[in-house]
DRENPAKOL-105652 format. One record per residue (C-alpha): residue in one letter; x, y, z. Coordinates in steps of 0.02 Angstrom, whole numbers, plus 50000, padded with zeros to 5 digits. Layout:
<sites>
   residuo       u       v       w
         A       X       Y       Z
...
</sites>
This chain:
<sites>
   residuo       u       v       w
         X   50000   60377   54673
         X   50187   60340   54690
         X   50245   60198   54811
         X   50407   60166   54862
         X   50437   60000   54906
         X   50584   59963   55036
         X   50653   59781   55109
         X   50751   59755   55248
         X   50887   59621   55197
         X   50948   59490   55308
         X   50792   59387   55368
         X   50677   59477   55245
         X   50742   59485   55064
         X   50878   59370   55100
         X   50865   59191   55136
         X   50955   59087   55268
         X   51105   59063   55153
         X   51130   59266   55155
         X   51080   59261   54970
         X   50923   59325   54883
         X   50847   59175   54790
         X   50859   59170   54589
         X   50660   59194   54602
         X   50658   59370   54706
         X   50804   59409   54597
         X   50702   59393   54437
         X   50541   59481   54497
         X   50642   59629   54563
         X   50695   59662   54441
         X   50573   59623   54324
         X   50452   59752   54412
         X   50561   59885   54421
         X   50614   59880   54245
         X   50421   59894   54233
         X   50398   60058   54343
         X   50415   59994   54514
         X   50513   60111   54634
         X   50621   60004   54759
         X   50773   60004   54871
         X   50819   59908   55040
         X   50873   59977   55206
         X   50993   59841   55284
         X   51121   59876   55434
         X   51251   59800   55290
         X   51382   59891   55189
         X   51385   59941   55015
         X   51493   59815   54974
         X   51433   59674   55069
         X   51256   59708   55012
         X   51314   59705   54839
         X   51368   59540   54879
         X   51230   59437   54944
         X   51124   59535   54813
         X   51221   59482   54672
         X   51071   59447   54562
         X   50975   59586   54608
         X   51034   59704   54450
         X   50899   59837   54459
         X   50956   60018   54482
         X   50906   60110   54660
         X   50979   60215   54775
         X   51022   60103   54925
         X   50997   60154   55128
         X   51141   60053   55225
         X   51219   60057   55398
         X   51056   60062   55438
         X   51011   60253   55401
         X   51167   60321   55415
         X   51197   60328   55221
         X   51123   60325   55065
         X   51214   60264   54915
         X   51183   60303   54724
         X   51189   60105   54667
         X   51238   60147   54505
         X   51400   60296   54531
         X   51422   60251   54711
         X   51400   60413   54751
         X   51356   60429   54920
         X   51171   60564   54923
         X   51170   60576   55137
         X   51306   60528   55260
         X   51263   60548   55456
         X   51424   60555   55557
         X   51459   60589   55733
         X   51584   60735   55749
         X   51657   60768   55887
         X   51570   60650   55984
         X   51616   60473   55906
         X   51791   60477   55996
         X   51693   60496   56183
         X   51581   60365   56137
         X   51719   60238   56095
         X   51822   60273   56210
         X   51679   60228   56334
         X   51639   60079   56246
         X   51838   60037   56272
         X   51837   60101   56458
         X   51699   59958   56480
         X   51816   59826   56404
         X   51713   59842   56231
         X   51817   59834   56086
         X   51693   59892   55923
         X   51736   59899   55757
         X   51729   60069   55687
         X   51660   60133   55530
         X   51733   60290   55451
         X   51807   60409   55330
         X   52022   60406   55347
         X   52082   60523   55236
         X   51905   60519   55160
         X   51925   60335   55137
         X   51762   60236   55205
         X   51856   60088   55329
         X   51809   59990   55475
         X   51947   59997   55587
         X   51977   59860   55709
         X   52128   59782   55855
         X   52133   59601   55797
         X   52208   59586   55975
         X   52029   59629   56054
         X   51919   59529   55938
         X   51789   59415   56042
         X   51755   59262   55938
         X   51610   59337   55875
         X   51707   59471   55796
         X   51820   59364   55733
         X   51689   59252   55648
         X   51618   59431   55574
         X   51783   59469   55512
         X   51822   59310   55427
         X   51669   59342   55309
         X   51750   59517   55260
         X   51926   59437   55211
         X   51971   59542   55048
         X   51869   59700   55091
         X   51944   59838   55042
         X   51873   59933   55179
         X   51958   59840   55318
         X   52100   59920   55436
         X   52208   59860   55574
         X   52256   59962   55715
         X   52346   59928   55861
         X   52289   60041   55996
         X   52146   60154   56012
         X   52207   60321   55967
         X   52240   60242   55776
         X   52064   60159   55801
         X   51974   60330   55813
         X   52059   60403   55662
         X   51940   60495   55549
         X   51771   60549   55517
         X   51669   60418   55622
         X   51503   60352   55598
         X   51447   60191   55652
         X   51513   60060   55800
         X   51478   59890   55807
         X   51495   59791   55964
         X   51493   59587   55976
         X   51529   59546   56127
         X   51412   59468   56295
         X   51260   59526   56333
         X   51298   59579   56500
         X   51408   59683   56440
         X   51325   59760   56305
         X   51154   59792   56366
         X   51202   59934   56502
         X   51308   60029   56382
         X   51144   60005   56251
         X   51047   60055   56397
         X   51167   60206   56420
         X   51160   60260   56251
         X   50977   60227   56180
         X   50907   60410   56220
         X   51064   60514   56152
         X   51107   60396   55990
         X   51033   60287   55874
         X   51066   60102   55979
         X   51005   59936   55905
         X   51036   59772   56025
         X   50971   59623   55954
         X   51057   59429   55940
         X   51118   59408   55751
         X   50996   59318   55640
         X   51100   59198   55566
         X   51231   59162   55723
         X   51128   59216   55878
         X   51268   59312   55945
         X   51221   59492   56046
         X   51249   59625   55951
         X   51272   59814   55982
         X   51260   59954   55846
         X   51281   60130   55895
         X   51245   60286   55753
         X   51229   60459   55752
         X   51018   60502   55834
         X   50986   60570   55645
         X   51031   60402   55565
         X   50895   60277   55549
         X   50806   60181   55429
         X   50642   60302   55439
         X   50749   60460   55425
         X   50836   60391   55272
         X   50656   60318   55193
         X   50596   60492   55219
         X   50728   60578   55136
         X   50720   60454   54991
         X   50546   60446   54978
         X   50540   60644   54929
         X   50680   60637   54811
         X   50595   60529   54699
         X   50426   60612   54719
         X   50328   60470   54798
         X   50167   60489   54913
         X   50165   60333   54984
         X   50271   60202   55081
         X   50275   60029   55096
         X   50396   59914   55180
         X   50452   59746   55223
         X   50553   59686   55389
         X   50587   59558   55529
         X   50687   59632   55643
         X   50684   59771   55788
         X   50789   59882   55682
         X   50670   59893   55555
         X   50526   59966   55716
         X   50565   60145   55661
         X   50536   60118   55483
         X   50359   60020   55478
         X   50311   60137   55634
         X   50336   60267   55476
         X   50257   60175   55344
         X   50068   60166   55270
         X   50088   60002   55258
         X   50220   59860   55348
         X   50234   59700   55318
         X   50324   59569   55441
         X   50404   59408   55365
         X   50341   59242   55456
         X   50518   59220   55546
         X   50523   59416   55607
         X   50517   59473   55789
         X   50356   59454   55884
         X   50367   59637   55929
         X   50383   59670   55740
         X   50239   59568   55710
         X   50126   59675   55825
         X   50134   59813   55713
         X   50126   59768   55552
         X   49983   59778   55444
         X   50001   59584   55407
         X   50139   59452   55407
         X   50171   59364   55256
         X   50282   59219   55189
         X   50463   59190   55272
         X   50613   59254   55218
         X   50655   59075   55148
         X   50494   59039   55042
         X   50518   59226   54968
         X   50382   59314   55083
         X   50441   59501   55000
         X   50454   59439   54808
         X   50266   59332   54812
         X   50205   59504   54883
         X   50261   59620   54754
         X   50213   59523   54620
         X   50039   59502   54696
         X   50024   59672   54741
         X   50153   59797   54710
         X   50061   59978   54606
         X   50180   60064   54513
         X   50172   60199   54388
         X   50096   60368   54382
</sites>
């Protein structure tokens, strides 16, 4: 039977420094060059999941902004995008009409850029921001009609939690909504995406593209709920949510004593 085997990244594959360790690197990619299918779903970019997965040199299509897309890791092609149409400009212009600033994620002039008003940035935003100095991707705008440019897809919001949790309230039956504090600053986060992109829609999709019968996956957050509730088997890392815990099929190691890597190399089942 073919398994695929997917990993959520920060908290789960990634340690604490926002780096997989030399030793998950090296079984990785050890097992797939052996027959193991893999990937990770993370709410990170292409580029800055390249980044903190440096070592990681195995070849796998890649899920990122959580679901929304699906990325060829070795053309960059991209295999599924989930935008919002027409409705991405209502949405953010709520969010703005609420004294939210997001940053938005989208296609300007078929460019992928996350488009921001450095003038609006909360601290937490700014903080964000200083990790993506360099990024190609990055765009400054200075009002809100340049800030809704383009084919939309993705808004992140860093800002209070009174603030945020009415609008995620709002919002969580019509869209795709995560609100959760960030793992490695413990600031409230709110990610909006189009209803079709999520980290269980994108699994799927993967999953019967390369011809596998069986899913198993790896997590510690509440974004990664939809994909172990679609799973045969989930596996929660010691530091992940209590409600994540609760559904699992087991929790295993932490994130920082390689929970994900000690499993596959335990257990992982690959080949025909």
């Amino acid at each position: 039977m073919r398994t695929l085997y997917v990993s959520d990244l920060d908290g789960t594959l990634l340690r604490s420094d926002e780096r997989t360790s030399d030793y998950t690197n090296e079984v990785i990619n050890r097992l797939v060059a052996q027959g193991m299918i893999f990937s990770y779903a993370t709410a990170r970019s292409f580029q800055t999941s390249h980044k903190v997965t440096a070592g990681l040199n195995a070849n796998f299509p890649l899920i990122i902004y959580n679901g929304a897309m699906i990325m060829d890791n070795r053309s960059g092609e991209f295999l599924l995008k989930n935008t919002f149409g027409t409705e991405g400009e209502s949405i953010a212009r709520d969010l703005i009409a609420h004294d939210v600033y997001p940053i938005v994620y989208g296609f300007v002039d078929g460019v992928e850029k996350f488009s921001y008003i450095p003038q609006r940035c909360t601290e937490a935003v700014k903080t964000f921001l200083e990790t993506r100095k360099g990024d190609r991707r990055e765009r400054q705008v200075l009002d809100a009609d340049s800030l809704l440019e383009g084919e939309l897809f993705y808004f992140t919001c860093m800002d209070a939690k009174k603030k945020l949790e009415p609008l995620f309230e709002k919002y969580r039956e019509r869209y795709h909504c995560v609100f959760q504090q960030d793992y490695y600053r413990h600031c409230h986060w709110l990610e909006i995406m189009p209803r079709a992109a999520s980290k269980a829609n994108a699994i799927a999709q993967l999953k019967e593209r390369l011809g596998c019968e069986k899913l198993v996956v790896f997590g510690d957050g509440l974004n990664d709920v939809d994909m172990f509730e679609a799973a045969d088997e989930a596996y929660a890392v010691e530091n992940a949510a209590d409600e994540l815990k609760r559904i699992a099929t087991a929790v295993i190691d932490s994130n920082n004593r390689d929970g994900v890597a000690k499993w596959l190399e335990k257990f992982a089942v690959f080949g025909e």
